[in-house]
N, C-alpha and C positions, 0 to 999 in steps of 0.2 A: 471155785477152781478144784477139777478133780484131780488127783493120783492113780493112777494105776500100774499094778505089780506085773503084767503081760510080760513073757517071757521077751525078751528084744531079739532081734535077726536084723542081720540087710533087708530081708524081704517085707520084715514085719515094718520096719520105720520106711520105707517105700511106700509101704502101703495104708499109713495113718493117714487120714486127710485131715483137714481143718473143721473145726464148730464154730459157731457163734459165738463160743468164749473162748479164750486161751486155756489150755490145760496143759500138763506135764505126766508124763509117761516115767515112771520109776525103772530101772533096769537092777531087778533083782541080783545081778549077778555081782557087780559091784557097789557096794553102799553107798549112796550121798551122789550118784548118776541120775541125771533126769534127764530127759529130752523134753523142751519147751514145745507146742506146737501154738504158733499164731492164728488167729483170724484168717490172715492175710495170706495163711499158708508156709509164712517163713520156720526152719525147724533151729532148734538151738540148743546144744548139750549144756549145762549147768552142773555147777560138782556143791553139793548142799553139805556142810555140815556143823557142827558146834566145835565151840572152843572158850573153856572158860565159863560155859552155862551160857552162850551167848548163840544163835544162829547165824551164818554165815552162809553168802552163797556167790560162786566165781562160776563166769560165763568162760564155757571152755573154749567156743567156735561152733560156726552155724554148718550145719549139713546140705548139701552133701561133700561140702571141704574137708570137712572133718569127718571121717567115720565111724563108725559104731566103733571097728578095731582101736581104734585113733584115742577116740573118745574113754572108751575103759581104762587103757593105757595109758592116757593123764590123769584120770581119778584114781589109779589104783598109787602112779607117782604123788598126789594132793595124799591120798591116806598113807604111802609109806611116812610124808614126812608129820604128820597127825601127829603118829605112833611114837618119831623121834621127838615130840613136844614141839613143832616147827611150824606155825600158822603158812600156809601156803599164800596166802597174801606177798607173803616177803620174798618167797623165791621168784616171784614177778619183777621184768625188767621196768626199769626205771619210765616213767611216762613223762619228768619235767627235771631238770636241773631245778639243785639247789646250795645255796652258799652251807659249806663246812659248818658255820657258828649255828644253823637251825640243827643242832648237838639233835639226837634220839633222847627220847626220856627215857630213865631208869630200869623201867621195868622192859625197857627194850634192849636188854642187856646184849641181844647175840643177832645188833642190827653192826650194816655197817658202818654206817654215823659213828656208831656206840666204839666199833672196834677201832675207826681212824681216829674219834677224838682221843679213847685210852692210850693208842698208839704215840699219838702228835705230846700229850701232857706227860708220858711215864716213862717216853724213851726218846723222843726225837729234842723237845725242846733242852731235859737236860745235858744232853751228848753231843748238839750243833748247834754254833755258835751261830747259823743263818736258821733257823725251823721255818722262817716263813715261804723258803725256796720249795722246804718237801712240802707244807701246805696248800700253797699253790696248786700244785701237781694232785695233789689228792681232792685239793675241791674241785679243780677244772676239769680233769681226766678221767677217776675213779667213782666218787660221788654221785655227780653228774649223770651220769652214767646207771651207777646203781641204786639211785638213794631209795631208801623203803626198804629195802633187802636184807634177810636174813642172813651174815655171813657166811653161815655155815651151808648156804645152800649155791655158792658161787660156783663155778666148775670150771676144772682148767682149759673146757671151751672157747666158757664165755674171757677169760683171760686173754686167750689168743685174741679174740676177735674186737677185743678193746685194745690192744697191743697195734693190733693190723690197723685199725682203723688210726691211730698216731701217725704211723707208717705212711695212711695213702695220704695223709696232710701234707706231706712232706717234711716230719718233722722224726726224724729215724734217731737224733738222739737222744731227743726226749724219748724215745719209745725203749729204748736203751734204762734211762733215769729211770720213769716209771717202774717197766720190770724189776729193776733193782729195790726199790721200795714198797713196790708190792710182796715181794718174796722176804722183807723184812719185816712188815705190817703184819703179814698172815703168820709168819715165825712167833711173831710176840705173842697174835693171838693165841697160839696153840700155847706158849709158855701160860697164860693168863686164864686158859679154859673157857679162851671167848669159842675159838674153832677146835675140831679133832682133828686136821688135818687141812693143808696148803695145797689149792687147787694151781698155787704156782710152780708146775716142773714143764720149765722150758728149758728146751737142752742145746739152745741157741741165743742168740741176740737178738732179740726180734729186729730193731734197724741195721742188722751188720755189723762186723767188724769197721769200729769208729779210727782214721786216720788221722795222728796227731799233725797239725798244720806246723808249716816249714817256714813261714812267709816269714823274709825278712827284706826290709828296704835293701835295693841296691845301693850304691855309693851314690851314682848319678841319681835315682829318685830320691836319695836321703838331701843328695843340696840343692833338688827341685822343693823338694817340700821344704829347706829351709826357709828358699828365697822367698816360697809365694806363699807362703801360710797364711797371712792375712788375706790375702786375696783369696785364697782355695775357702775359707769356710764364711758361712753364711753368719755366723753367730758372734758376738761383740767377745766374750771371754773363752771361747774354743780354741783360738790360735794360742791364749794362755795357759790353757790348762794342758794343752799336745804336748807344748814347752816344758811344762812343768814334769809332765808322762816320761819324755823322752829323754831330759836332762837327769831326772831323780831315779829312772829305771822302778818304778813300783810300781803296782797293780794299781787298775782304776777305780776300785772299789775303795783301797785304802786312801786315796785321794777322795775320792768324792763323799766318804763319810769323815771324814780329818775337820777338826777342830780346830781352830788358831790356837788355842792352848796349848797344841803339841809340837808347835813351832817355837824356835828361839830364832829369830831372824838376825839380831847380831850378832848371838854366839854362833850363828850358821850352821842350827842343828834341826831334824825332825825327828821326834821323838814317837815312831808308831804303835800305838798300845794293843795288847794283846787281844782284844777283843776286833779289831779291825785287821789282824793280820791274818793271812789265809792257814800258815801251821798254825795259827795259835797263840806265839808268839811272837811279840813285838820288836822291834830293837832302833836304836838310833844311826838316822843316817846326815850323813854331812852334807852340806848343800854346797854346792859352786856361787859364785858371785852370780850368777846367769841365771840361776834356779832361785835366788832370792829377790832380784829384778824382778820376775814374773809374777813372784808370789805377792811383793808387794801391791802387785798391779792387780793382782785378786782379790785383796785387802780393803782397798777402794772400792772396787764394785759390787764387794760382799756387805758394804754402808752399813758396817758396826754388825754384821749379823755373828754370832759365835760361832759359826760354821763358816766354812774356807769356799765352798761351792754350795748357795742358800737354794733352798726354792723358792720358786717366786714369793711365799709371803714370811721368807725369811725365818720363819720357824724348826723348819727341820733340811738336815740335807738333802740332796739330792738325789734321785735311783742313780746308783751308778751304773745301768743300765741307759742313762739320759746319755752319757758318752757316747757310747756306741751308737746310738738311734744318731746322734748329732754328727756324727763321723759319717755314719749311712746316706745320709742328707747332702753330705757336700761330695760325697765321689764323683760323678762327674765333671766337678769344678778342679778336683786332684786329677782325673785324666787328663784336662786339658792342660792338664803343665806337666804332662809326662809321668803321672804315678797312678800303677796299675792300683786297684781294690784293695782295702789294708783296713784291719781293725787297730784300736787302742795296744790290743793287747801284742800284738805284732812288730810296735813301737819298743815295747820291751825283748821282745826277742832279737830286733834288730842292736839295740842297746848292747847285749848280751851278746852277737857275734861283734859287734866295734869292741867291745871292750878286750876280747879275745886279739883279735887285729893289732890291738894298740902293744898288746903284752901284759898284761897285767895276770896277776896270778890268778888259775880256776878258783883257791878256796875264797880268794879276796873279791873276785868275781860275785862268786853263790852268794857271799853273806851279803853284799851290796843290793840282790833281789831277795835274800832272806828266803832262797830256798831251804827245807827240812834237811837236816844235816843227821847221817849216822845216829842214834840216841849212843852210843859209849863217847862219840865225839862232842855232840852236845853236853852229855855231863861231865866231863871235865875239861874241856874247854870251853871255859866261859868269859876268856879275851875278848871285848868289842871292837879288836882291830878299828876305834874310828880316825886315826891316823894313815892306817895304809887306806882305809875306807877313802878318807880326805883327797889322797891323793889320787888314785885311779878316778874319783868323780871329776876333780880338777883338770886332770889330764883329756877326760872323756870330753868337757865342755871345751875346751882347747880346740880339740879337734872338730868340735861342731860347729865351733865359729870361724873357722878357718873354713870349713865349707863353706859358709853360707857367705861369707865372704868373696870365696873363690870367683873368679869371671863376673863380677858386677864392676859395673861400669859408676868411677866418680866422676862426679862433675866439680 
């Protein structure tokens, strides 16, 4: 294989032909440029160089796609980032998804791998109570996408265009979430001297301005869904646990990871612990005769499991994401008894205007859904109101037995 120094042109690489052997044409003008020429007559720019005493060599694109302009112009980008210490390997887009845990080795200190795992260990896991949420997000979306990659060589291009592509999924607010964690990732990095600087400045949302949802059950769909609940779902303990949602007013997630331990069933107490509640903190709430009915009935079909809602092999809870999917599943079976599309958590907001409806006071309200209260108000009010609690919940199942009572016919 020969080398040769010949000055390069358009005209000059038009005018190589092919030999019997492959050889490579040097282009003096930029270092570590070559033009491959085949047997076969096909041409191919290559960018040659060492790193570490080691030889390297990246196929830039074959001509005439690529032109000679084209061609110097990516080598002379492979040698700016040489000179920064930056193997141009790494500034190459990803060619295969790969799981988060295949972590960068050591000496790949200013890979992304390297900067989302520093990220996920030094800041996410001790500061949120959920880190497997931003994980997700960072292996499926980010990684995926760039694994192999330098981070210092990302650009708030390629941001965009991983951003957009959320977007055409149909998935505008994850594309929203990402953004948000990416501009925190890259932040740390720079605190950490993994990057010099945040290829994240978006001066928008990439999915739009997000609209918080309204939806609450009507009256009428509130005592359609009482009457036909077992009929509307497809699933033996769903109509129990909606029950449970609807009567306790709490988040699905603090249900579906809930331990029987933090139940007193005849003191008629739930006792939410601080790591399942979404501020952070926990508090006890009172149960109705109606909401301990249920519970017992989930007691039974959870067959001694220490968990309130098992998964199937009883060992750990449930995704409380399985709500929702399970709720998705049976909508059409809730139109036909007159109730429009509705998630879990909708169940709660509906809760939250009955409870208004009935009169019960806003602060007796919040604490009953253990919304975040003022911080001067939280610290020194630290009354568990679970007496006025007691009674607005009381009052609330009152009223929802009376619907579901309403216009049913005895025999």
């Amino acid at each position: 294989m020969e080398a040769g120094f010949t000055r390069l042109s358009k005209a000059r690489v038009e005018s190589l032909r092919p030999g019997l052997k492959q050889r490579d044409i040097s282009d003096p003008e930029r270092r570590g440029l070559v033009l491959r020429i085949e047997p076969s007559g096909s041409k191919l720019w290559l960018f040659r160089y060492k790193l570490g005493g080691k030889p390297h060599r990246l196929a830039l694109g074959a001509y005439p796609g690529m032109t000679l302009a084209l061609a110097r112009a990516e080598a002379q980008a492979h040698r700016d980032l040489l000179d920064r210490g930056v193997d141009p390997r790494s500034a190459r887009r990803a060619r295969r998804p790969a799981p988060l845990s295949e972590a960068a080795s050591p000496r790949d200190k200013y890979s992304i791998e390297f900067l989302a795992q520093e990220f996920l260990e030094r800041h996410v896991r001790p500061h949120r109570r959920r880190p497997e949420y931003a994980e997700r997000i960072l292996t499926r979306d980010v990684i995926s996408e760039w694994r192999g990659r330098d981070a210092r060589t990302i650009t708030p291009r390629e941001v965009i265009e991983l951003l957009d592509g959320i977007v055409a999924r149909g998935s505008r607010v994850m594309a929203n979430r990402t953004a948000s964690l990416l501009g925190q990732m890259f932040k740390f990095g720079i605190h950490r001297a993994i990057v010099e600087n945040s290829p994240v400045m978006l001066l928008y949302r990439p999915g739009g301005k997000e609209r918080p949802r309204s939806r609450a059950l009507s009256e009428e769909e509130l005592q359609a869904f009482l009457q036909n609940l077992d009929d509307a779902c497809r699933f033996q303990r769903l109509p129990h646990v909606l029950r449970v949602l609807l009567l306790t007013l709490q988040r699905r997630s603090e249900l579906a990871l809930a331990e029987w331990r933090e139940f007193d069933l005849d003191g008629k107490n739930w006792t939410i612990p601080d790591a399942h509640a979404k501020t952070g903190k926990g508090h006890t709430l009172p149960l109705s005769d109606w909401a301990v009915e249920e519970l017992k009935r989930l007691k039974v079909m959870a067959a001694g499991s220490r968990y309130v809602l098992p998964s199937s092999d009883k060992s750990q809870p449930i995704d409380p994401k399985y709500i929702t999917r399970s709720v998705a599943r049976c909508l059409k079976r809730f139109k036909a008894h007159g109730i429009a599309a509705f998630t879990p958590h909708d169940l709660r907001r509906t809760g939250r205007t009955g409870l208004a409806q009935l009169g019960i006071k806003v602060d007796i309200a919040e604490r009953i859904l253990n919304h975040a209260r003022e911080r001067m108000e939280a610290t020194y009010d630290v009354h568990d109101y679970i007496d006025e609690k007691r009674e607005a919940l009381s009052k609330w199942a009152k009223y929802l037995e009376a619907l579901c009572d309403r216009g049913q016919v005895t025999t």
